[in-house]
C-alpha positions in Angstrom: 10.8 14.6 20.9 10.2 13.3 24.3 13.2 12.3 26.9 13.6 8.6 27.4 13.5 9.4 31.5 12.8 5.3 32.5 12.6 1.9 31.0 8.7 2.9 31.6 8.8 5.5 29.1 11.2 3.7 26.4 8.7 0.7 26.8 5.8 3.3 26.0 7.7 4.6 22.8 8.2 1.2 21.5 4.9 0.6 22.0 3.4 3.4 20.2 6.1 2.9 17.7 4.5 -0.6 17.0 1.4 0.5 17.0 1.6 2.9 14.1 3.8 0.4 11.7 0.9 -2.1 12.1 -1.7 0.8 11.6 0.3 1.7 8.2 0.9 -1.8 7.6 -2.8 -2.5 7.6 -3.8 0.5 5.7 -1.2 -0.8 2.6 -2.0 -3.7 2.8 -5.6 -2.8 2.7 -4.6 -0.8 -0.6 -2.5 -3.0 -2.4 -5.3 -6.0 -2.3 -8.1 -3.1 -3.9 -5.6 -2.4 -7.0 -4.3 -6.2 -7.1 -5.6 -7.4 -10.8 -4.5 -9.5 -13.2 -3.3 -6.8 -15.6 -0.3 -5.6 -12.8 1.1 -9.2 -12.5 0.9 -9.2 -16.8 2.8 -6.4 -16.6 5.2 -7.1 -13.8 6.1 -10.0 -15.9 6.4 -8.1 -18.7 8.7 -6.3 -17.0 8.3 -2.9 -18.1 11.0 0.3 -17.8 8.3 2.6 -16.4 5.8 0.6 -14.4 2.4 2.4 -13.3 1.9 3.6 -10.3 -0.2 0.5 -8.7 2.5 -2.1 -9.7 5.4 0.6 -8.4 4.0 1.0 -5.5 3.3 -3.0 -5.1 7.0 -3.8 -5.6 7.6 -1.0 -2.8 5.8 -2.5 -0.2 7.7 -6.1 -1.5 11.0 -4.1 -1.0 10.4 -2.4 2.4 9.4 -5.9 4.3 11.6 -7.0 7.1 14.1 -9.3 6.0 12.6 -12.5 6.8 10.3 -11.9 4.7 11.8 -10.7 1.3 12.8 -13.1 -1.0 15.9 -13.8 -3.2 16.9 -15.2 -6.5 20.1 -17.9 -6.2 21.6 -19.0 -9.5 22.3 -22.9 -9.0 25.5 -24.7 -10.6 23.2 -26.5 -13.5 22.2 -23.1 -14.7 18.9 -23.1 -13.2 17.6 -20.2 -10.5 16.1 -20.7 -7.4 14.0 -18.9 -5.0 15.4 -18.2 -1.2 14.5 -16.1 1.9 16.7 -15.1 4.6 15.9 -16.1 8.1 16.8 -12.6 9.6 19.0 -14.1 12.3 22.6 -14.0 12.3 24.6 -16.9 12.1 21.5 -18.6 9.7 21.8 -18.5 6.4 19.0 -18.2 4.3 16.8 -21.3 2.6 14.7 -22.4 -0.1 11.3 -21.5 -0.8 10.5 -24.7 -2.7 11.6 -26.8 -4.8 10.4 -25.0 -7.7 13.8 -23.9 -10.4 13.3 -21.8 -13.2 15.5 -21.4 -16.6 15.8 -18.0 -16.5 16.4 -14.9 -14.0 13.3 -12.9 -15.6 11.0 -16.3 -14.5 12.8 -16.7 -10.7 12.0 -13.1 -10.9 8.4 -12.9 -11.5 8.0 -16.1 -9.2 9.3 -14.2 -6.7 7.0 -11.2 -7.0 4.1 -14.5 -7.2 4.8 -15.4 -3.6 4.9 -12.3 -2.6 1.4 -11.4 -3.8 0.4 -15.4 -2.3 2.0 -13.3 1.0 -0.2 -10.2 0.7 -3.6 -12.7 0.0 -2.8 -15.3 2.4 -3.6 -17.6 -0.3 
């Protein structure tokens, strides 16, 4: 491991640093969008004890986002769940993601995992 010896060479790091979570980023990204089907989001919203590899490894990358842009469930006072994501800057608390409520956890759930796959397609 190299000695940070100037704000030069911490720049540098950072740089490279950068450089190879975009290159991993692309090359997942580029993965999960060959394996995306219809038959993983069936069984994500199955919600299966074991899922297969492509959907476990599809609810990794989901996980391992930056902040900003995971989402969470919020149970509302009427019973009903909600979708939110944080803003990632302290002092902001986090919003909704629609207007959209579901009836149950399991739905909020799978919406959830919908907009996250929306994320990964840009659609």
């Amino acid at each position: 491991m190299a000695t940070v010896t100037s704000d030069n060479t911490l720049t540098e790091r950072r740089d490279q640093d950068s450089y190879v979570r975009d290159h991993f980023d692309r090359t997942t990204r580029r993965y999960l969008l060959s394996i995306l089907s219809d038959s993983i989001i069936a069984e994500h919203r199955r919600y299966p004890a074991h899922p297969s590899e492509p959907l476990a490894r599809l609810l990794a990358w989901c996980q391992r986002r930056p902040i900003e842009e995971q989402y969470a469930i919020k149970k509302e006072s009427d019973g009903t769940f909600r979708i939110i994501f944080f803003s990632g800057l302290r002092g902001r608390g986090p919003t909704y993601a629609g207007e959209e409520r579901f009836a149950t956890f399991e739905e909020a759930r799978h919406g959830a995992f919908l907009r996250h796959i929306k994320d990964l397609t840009g659609r």
